[in-house]
C-alpha positions as CSV (number, residue, x, y, z in Angstrom):
1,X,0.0,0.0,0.0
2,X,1.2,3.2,-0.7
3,X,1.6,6.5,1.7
4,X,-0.8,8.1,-0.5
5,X,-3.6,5.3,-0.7
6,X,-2.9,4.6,3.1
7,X,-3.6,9.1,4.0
8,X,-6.6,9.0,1.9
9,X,-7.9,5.1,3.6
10,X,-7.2,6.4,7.0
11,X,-8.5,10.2,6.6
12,X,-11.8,9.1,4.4
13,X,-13.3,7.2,7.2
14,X,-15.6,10.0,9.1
15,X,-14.9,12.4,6.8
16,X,-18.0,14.5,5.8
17,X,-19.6,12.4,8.3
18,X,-20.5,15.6,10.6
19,X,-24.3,15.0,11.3
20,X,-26.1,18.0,12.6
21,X,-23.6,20.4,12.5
22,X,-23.7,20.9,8.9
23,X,-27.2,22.7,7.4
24,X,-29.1,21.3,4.1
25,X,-30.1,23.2,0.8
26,X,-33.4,23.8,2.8
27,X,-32.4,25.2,5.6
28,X,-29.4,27.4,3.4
29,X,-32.7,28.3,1.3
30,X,-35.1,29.9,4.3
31,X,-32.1,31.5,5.7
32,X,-31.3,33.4,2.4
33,X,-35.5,33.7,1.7
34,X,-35.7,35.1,5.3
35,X,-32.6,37.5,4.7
36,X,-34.3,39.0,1.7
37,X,-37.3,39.5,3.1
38,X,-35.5,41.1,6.8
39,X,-34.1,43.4,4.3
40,X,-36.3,44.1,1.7
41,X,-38.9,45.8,4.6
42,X,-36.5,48.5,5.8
43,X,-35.6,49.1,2.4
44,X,-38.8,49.6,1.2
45,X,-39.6,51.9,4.1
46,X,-36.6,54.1,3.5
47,X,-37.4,54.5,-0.1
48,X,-41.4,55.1,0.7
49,X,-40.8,58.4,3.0
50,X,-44.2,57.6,4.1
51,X,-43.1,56.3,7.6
52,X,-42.1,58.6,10.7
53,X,-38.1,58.6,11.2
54,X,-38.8,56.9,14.5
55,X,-41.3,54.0,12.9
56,X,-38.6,53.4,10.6
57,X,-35.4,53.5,12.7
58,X,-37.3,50.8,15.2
59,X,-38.2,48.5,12.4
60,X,-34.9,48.9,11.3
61,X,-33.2,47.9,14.9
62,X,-35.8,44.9,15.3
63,X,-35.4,43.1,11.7
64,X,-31.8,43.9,12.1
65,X,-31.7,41.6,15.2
66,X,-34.0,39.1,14.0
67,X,-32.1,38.8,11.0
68,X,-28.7,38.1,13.0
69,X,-30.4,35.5,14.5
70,X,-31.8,34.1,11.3
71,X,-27.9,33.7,10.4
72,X,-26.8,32.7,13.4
73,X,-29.5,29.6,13.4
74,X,-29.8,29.5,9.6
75,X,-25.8,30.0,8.2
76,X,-23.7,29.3,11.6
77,X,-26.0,26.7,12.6
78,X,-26.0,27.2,16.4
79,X,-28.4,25.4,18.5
80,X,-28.7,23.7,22.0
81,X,-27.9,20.1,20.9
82,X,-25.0,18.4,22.6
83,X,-23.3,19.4,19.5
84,X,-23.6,22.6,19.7
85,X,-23.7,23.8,23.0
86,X,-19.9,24.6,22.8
87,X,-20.5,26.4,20.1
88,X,-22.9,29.1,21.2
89,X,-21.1,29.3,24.6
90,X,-18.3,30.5,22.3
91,X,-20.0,33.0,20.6
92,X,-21.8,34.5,24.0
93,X,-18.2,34.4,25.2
94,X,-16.7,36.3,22.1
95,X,-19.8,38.7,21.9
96,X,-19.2,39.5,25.8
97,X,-15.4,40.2,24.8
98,X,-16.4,42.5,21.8
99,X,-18.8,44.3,23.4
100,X,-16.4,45.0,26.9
101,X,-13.3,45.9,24.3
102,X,-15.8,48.4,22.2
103,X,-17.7,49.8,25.0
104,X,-14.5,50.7,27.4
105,X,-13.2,51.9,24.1
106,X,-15.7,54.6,23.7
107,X,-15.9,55.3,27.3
108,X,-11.9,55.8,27.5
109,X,-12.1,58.3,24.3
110,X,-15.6,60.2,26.0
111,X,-13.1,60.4,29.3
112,X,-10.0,61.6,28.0
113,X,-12.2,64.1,25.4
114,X,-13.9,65.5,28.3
115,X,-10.5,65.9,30.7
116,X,-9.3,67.5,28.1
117,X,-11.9,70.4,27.2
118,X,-10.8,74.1,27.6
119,X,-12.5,74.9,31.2
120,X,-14.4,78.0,31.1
């Protein structure tokens, strides 16, 4: 047996086997159906001018966050399964870390701007 045929014997034995961590054409397809549709509305409502700044802005916020969880379920396929657990712990644990480096961030740079104003 050769090294080549004895890699590809010993490496093709689970490979693409990864069960439910992997999505289908169907759920690939809601998640992009879903996507157009969470950004076709605030589009359209942008482009009307008929709705009031603040009806739009909200409906903006709210598909925005539904649609991040349409990728996050759709695209990234995180879930509760056994499987996935680690997963989304990793995310919530990244998230937390993105949001403590941005937000200190932006309070450091209010800080410094404000201790460094001309006093009166």
């Amino acid at each position: 047996m050769t090294a080549a045929a004895h890699h590809h014997d010993s490496h093709g034995a689970g490979h693409g086997d990864h069960g439910a961590g992997h999505g289908s054409l169907g759920s690939y397809a809601i998640g992009f159906v879903l996507s157009v549709i969470l950004t076709a509305i605030p589009f359209y409502m942008v482009i009307d001018g008929g709705f009031s700044r603040h009806a739009t802005l909200l409906t903006m916020v709210i598909l925005g966050l539904v649609q991040v969880v349409v990728h996050l379920i759709c695209f990234l396929h995180m879930n509760f399964s056994s499987e996935g657990r680690w997963n989304v712990m990793a995310f919530i644990f990244t998230a937390i870390i993105i949001l403590l480096v941005v937000g200190l961030s932006l309070w450091i740079i209010y800080t410094a701007d404000t201790l460094m104003m001309p006093m009166p």
